[in-house]
C-alpha positions, -999 to +999 in steps of 0.1 A: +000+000+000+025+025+008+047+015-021+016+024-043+014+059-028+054+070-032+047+057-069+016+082-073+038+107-057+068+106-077+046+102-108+029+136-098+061+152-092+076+140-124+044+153-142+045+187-125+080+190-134+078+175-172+049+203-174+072+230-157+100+223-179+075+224-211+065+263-197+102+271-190+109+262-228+080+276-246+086+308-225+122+312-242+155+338-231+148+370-227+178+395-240+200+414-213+196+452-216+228+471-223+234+481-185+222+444-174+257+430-197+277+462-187+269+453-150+280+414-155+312+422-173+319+447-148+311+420-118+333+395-139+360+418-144+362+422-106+361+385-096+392+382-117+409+415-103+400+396-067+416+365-079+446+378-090+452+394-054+445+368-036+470+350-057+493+379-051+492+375-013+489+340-011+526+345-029+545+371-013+532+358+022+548+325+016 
């Protein structure tokens, strides 16, 4: 008896996620306004500028 209901359950779930993934798709990518990419190549331009110090200290304080 219980196995029957975690099938029912799973088989739910899978539905509501084949049916969420079908929305997700039909929905398609929306394009990044100019200051949206200005503001992730700026964020990605410091993560690199914060790696490089870090390897910089990481260096000098061995």
């Amino acid at each position: 008896m219980a196995a029957e209901i975690d099938t029912l359950d799973i088989e739910q779930l899978l539905q509501e996620h084949q049916e969420t993934q079908k929305r997700i798709h039909e929905l398609g990518v929306r394009p990044l306004s100019p200051a949206l990419k200005a503001l992730m190549w700026t964020l990605r331009i410091y993560v690199i500028l914060m790696i490089i110090a870090v390897v910089v200290n990481v260096t000098q304080s061995v």
